[in-house]
SEDOGU-475536 format. One record per residue (C-alpha): x, y, z; residue in one letter; chain; residue number from 1. Coordinates in nm, 3 decimals, decimal comma, padded with zeros to 5 digits. Each point is the difference from the previous one (the first is absolute). Example, Ala and Ser with C-alpha at 12.3 -4.5 7.8 and 13.67 -1.06 7.14 Angstrom:
// residues 2
+---------+---------+---------+----+----+-----+
|      px |      py |      pz | aa | ch |   i |
+---------+---------+---------+----+----+-----+
|  01,230 | -00,450 |  00,780 |  a |  A |   1 |
|  00,137 |  00,344 | -00,066 |  s |  A |   2 |
+---------+---------+---------+----+----+-----+
***
This chain:
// residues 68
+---------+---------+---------+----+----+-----+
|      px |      py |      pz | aa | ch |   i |
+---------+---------+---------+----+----+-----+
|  00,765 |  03,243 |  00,169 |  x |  A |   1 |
| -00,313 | -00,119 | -00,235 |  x |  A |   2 |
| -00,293 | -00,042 |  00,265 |  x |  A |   3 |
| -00,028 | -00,372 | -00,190 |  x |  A |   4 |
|  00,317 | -00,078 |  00,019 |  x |  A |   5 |
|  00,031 |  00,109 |  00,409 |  x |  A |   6 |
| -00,276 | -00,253 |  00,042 |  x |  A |   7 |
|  00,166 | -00,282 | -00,211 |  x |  A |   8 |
|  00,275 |  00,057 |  00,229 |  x |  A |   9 |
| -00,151 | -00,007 |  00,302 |  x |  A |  10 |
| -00,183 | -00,357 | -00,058 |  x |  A |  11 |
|  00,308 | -00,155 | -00,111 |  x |  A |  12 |
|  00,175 |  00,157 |  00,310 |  x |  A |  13 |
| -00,312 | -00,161 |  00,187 |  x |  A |  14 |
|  00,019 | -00,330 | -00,179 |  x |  A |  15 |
|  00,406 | -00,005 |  00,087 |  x |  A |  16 |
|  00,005 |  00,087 |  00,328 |  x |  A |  17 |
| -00,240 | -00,280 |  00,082 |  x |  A |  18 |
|  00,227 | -00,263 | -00,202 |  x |  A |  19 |
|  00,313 |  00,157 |  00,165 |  x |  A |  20 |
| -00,172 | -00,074 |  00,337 |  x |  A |  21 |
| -00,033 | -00,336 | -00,040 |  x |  A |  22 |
|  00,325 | -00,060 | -00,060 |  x |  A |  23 |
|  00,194 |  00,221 |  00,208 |  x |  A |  24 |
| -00,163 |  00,261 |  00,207 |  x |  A |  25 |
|  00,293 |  00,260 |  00,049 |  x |  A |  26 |
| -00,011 |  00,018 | -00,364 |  x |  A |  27 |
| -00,384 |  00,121 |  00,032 |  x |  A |  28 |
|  00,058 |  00,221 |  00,257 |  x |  A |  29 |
|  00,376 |  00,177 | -00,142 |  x |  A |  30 |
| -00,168 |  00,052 | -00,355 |  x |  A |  31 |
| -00,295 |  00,189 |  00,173 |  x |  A |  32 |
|  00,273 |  00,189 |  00,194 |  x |  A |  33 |
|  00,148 |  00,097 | -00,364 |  x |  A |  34 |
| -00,307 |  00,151 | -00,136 |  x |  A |  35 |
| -00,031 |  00,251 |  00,358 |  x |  A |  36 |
|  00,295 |  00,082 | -00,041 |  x |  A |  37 |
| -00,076 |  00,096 | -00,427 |  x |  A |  38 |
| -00,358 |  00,061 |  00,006 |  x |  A |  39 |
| -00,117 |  00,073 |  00,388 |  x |  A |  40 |
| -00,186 | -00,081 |  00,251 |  x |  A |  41 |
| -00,339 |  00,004 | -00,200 |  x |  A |  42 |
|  00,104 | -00,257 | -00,309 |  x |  A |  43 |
|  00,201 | -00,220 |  00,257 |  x |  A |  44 |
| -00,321 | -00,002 |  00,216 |  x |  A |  45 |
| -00,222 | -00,051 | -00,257 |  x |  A |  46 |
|  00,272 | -00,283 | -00,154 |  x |  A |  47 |
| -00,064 | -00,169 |  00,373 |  x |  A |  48 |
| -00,361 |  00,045 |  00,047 |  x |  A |  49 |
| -00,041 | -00,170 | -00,318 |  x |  A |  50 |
|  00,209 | -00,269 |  00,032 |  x |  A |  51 |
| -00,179 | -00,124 |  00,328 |  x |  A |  52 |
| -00,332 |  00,065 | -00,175 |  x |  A |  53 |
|  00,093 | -00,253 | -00,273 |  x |  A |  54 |
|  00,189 | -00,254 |  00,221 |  x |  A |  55 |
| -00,332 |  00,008 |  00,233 |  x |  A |  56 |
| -00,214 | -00,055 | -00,290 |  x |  A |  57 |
|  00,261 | -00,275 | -00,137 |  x |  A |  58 |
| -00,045 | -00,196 |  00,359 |  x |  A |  59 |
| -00,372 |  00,055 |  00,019 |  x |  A |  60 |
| -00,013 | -00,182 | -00,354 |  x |  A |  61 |
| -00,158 |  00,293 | -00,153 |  x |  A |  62 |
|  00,292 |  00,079 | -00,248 |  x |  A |  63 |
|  00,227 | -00,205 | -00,193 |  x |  A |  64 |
|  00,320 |  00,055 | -00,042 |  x |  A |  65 |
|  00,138 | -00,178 | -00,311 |  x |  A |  66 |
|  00,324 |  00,153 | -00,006 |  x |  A |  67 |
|  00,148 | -00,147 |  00,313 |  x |  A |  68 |
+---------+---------+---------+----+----+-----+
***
């Protein structure tokens, strides 16, 4: 896939995942599941890690998040 598009991807995956968490957290967790099972270890990881970056940053007040 495009290296551009991978990354597009990726931060709407992000920017899902932490909407999907708010409002039910199985969802969160099963779609992360989904892309292991597709993609790996690695892009699920790095679909996590990012996630709990962002959600950090979004308590901390240091990132809005204007979709949710």
């Amino acid at each position: 896939m495009n290296e551009f598009f991978e990354e597009e991807r990726h931060r709407c995956e992000v920017r899902t995942i932490i909407r999907w968490r708010l409002q039910d957290r199985n969802k969160a967790i099963d779609y992360i599941e989904l892309v292991r099972k597709k993609r790996g270890d690695a892009a699920a990881n790095r679909l996590h890690k990012d996630a709990v970056d962002q959600w950090t940053k979004a308590i901390k007040g240091t990132w809005w998040m204007p979709w949710v």
